[in-house]
N, C-alpha and C positions, 0 to 999 in steps of 0.2 A: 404541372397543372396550376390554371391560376385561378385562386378564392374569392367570393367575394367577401367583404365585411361582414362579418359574424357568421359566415358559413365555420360548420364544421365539418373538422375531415372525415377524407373516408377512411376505409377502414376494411380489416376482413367481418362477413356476417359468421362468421364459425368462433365458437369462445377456443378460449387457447386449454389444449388438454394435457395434462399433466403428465399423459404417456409421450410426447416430444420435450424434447431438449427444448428448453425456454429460449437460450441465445439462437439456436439454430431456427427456431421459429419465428422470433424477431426480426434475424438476417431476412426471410426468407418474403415478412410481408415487406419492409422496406425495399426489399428489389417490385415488390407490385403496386405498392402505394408512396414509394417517394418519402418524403425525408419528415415526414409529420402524417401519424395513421392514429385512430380513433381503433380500443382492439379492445374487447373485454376477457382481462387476465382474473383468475381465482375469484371469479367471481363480483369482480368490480370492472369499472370504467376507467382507461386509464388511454391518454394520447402518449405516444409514445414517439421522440425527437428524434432527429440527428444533424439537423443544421445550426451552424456553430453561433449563428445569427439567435436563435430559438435558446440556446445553450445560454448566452450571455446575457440575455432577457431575464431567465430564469435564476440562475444562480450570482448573479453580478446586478443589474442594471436595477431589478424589479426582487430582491432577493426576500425582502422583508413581509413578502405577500405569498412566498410558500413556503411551509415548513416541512419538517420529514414527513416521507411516506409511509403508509402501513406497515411495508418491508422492515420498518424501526424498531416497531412494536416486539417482534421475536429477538432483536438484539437487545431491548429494555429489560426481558423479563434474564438476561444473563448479565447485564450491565448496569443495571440500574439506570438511575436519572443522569449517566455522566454527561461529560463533554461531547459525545457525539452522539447522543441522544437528546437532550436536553434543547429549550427553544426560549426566545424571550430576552426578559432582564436575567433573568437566574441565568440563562447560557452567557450573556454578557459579561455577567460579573464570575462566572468562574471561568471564560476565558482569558479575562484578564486578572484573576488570579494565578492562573498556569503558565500564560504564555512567558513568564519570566525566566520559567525552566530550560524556554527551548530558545532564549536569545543567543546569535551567535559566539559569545563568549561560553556562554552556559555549556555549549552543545561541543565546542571546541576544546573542552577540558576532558570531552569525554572519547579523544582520539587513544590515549593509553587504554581504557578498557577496550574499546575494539580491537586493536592491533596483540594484546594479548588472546583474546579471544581466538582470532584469528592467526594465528602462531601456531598453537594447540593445534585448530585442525589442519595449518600444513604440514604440522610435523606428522601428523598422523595417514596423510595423504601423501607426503612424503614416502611413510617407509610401506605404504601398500605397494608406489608406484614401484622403489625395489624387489618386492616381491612378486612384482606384474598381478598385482591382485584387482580386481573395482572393489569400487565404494560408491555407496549408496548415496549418490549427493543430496537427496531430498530429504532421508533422515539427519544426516552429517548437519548441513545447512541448516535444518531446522535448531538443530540444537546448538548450535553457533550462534544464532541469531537471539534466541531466549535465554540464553548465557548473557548476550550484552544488553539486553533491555531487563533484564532481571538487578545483575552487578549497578547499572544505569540508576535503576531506581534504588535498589537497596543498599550499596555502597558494600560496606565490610560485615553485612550482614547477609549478603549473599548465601552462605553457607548455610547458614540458620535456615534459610527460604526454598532453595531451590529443590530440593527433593521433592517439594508440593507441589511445586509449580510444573514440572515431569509431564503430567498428563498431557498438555498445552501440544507438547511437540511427538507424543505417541501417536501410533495411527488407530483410533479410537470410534467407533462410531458417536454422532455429534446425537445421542438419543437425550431423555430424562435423567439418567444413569449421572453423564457425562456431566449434564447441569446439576443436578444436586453435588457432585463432587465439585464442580468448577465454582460455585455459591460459597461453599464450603474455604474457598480460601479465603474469605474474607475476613474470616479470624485469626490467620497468620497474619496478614497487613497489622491485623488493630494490636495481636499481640508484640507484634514488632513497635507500633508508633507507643502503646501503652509502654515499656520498658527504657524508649529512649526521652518520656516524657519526666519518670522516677528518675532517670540520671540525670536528668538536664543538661544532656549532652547537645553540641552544633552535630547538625551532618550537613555536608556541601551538596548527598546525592540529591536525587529529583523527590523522592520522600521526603527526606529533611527540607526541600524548598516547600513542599505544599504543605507541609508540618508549619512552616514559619510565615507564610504570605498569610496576608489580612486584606478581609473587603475593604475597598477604598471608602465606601460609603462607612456603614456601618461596624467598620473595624473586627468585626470577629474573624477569629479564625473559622477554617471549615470543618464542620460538622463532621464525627465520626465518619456517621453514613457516607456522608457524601466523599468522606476522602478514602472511600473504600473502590466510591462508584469510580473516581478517576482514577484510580492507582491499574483498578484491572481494566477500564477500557484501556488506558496508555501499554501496559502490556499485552491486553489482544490484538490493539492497533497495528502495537511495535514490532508483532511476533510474526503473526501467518502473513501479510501482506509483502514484507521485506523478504521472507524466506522464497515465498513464491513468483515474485520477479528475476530473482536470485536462479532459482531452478532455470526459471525459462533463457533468464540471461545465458546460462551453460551450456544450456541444450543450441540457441544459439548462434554461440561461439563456435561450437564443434561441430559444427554443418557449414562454417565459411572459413577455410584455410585462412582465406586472406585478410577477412578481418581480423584473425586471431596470431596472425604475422606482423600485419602494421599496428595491433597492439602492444606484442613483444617490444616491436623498435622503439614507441615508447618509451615503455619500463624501461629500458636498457638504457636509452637517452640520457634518463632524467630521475630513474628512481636507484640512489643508490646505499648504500646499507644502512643507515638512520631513514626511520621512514618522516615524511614531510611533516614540516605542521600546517594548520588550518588554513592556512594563508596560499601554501604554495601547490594545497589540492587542486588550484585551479588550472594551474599549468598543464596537467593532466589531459588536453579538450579531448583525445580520441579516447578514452576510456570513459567520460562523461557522456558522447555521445552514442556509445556502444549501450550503458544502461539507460540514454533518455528511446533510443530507438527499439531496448526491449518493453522499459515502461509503454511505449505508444500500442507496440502489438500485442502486448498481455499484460494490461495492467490490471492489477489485483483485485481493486475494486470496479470491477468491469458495468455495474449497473448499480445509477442512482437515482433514488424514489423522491418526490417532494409532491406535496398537496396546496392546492388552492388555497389562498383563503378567503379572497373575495373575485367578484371575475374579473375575467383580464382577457387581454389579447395577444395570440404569438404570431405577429404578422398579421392575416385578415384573418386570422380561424379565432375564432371565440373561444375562451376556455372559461365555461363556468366556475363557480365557488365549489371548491369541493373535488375539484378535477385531481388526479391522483396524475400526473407525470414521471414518463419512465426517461431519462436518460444514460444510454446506454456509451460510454468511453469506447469501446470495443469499436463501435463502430464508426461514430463522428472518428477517432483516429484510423478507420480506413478508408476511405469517406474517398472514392474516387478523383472525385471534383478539389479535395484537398490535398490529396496525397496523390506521387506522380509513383504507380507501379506498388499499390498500396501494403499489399501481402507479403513483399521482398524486406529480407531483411537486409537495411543498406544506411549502415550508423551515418554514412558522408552526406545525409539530410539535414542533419543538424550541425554542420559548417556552419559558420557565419553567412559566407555566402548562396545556401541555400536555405537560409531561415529567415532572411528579409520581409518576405511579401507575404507569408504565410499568415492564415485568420489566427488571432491570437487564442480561441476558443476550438482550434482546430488540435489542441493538445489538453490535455486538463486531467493525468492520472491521479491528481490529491486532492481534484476538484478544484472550485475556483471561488471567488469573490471572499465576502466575510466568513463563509464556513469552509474556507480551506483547511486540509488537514494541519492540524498545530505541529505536529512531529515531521512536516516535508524535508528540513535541511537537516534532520539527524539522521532521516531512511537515508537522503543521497550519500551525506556521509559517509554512513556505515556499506552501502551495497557499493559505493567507489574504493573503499579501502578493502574490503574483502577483493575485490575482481584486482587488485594493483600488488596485493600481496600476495596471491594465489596465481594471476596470470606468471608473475615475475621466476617464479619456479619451477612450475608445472603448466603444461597442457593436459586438457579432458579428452578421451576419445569416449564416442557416444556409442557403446558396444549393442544397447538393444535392436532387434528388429520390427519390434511392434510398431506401427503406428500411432501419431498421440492420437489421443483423445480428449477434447477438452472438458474438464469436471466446472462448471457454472455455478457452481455455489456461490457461500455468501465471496470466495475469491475465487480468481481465475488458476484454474492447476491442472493438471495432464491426470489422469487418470489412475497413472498406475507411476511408481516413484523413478524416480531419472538414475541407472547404475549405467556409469562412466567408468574409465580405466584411467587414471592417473601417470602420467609420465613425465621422468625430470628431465628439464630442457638443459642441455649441455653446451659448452664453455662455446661449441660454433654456432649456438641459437642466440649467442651474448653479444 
């Protein structure tokens, strides 16, 4: 359909009802209204994208002209003012507060806590595969994953912390309940930072770095409050998203033989009993492109919100001040026009030579421009070293018969948890 100059889209006349599934309702006007529709969700107005063109307008080109959407406000009232809440100078300066935690060296010292982490649970998935027992990967993973974003931040205080932090990775319902207890850790953080402050002791973890960073301006350190608000967004950031690409990465793996064959050949290549350092992760490409091509079909954070703030234009469609925009990852990465055979899982898209000509905004699971997520090169880290030490020993077999279903919340997850059958791969798989 072509627009003219300050037309706006169309759109469905039906508000979006809360007895359908949001994504599936999304999917469903995009196949009738094209790749920019006018849709009133919860009760607001909101255009809703999927052209990558529109994408990079928004989050890159024109970035400084929307800030979060409504969708923010229910993450604020459990995160406070953090880093992914937060808009402005103040986002400014405590990204560049933070961002020193996650520079490559930073992030690369923190290969020993992953790899023990992840030890643990192959030795445990180890001795189930002896007893031809499943394991629950979606509890397992969960709790691997909040083990190294916990250790991560809290260094040797870990043990002191982690019993509170438990809830994070139970399956709990997300009610008032949930948040009055998850507020409630705020006072482990403070009473951890208050006792390393009486010793005066260094710590190298990511707490000890945002303990010791100073505004560039104004030199102070950060404010209790606020070093409560980062500590737990980086921990919810770190936790449910990684776990849940994790899951889907599994699932799969173990619905395609053959990419979980010219994985092995890999490992077996190239990984051999000291595991790598940061440098020589990269050699790795087909285990790289096994989790960039699961991030593409279930990435975590499958919809993102931003608001106008004065009008503007996405193409010839007008978008008033005030316009709430949905961009949905889910779908620009199945985006037929973008992707050849979109819904197949097929890691050899991300060859070099099938990543040439590709829209650069045809990918974007940690988001894009200035508000990329700060933590992108610690997830890949950590979900490439989990699937290198895990694949290396064992394969998953996917024993359920249910069908997924996809859960749309604030991340993308399967409904009901992933139990797999673990098996050790023997000396003719080597």
């Amino acid at each position: 359909m072509t627009a003219r100059r300050g037309q706006i889209p169309p759109g469905p006349e039906e508000e979006y009802s809360t007895t359908q599934e949001l994504l599936d309702w999304l999917g469903h006007q995009f196949k009738q209204f094209g790749d920019i529709y006018k849709a009133s969700i919860y009760g607001t107005s909101v255009y809703v994208i999927s052209d990558p063109q529109y994408t990079q307008h928004v989050l890159v080109e024109n970035w400084q002209n929307y800030v979060k959407g409504q969708a923010i406000k229910r993450v604020a009232l459990l995160l406070g003012n953090g880093l992914m809440v937060s808009e402005g100078e103040f986002w400014k300066s405590q990204r560049r507060m933070i961002q020193p935690a996650f520079h490559r060296k930073a992030i690369g010292a923190l290969i020993k806590v992953m790899t023990t982490a992840n030890s643990v649970l192959l030795k445990k998935w180890e001795e189930a595969a002896r007893k031809r027992e499943s394991v629950n990967v979606t509890h397992d993973v969960s709790h691997m994953v909040l083990e190294v974003v916990l250790v991560s931040i809290f260094g040797d205080d870990y043990e002191q912390v982690s019993s509170h932090f438990n809830l994070l990775s139970e399956e709990s319902a997300r009610n008032m309940e949930f948040a009055g207890a998850f507020r409630s850790l705020g006072k482990i953080i403070l009473q951890v930072a208050d006792r390393r402050r009486k010793e005066h002791a260094t710590f190298t973890d990511i707490l000890g770095m945002l303990m010791e960073t100073r505004d560039q301006h104004s030199g102070q350190a950060m404010p209790d409050r606020q070093l409560i608000n980062e500590v737990m967004t980086l921990i919810v950031a770190g936790h449910e998203t990684t776990a849940s690409v994790l899951n889907w990465t599994w699932y799969l793996i173990s619905q395609h033989p053959d990419v979980e064959e010219k994985l092995s050949n890999e490992l077996n290549n190239f990984l051999g009993s000291e595991f790598p350092e940061l440098d020589d992760l990269a050699r790795f490409a087909y285990t790289r492109q096994i989790i960039e091509e699961s991030l593409r079909l279930y990435p975590a954070g499958w919809l993102m919100t931003r608001k106008a703030l004065k009008d503007d234009y996405l193409g010839d469609y007008f978008v008033p001040a005030g316009t709430e925009i949905y961009i949905p990852p889910y779908f620009v990465q199945r985006h037929p026009s973008l992707w050849e055979d979109p819904d197949r899982f097929n890691p050899d898209r991300f060859s070099p030579e099938h990543s040439q000509d590709r829209h650069r905004r045809a990918m974007f699971p940690f988001s894009a421009g200035p508000r990329y997520c700060i933590g992108e090169s610690f997830a890949r880290m950590e979900m490439q070293i989990h699937v290198m030490m895990i694949a290396k020993q064992l394969r998953l077999r996917y024993v359920q018969t249910r069908p997924l279903e996809l859960d749309a919340g604030v991340n993308l997850r399967n409904k009901y948890d992933f139990i797999m059958t673990p098996e050790l791969k023997g000396i003719a798989d080597r």
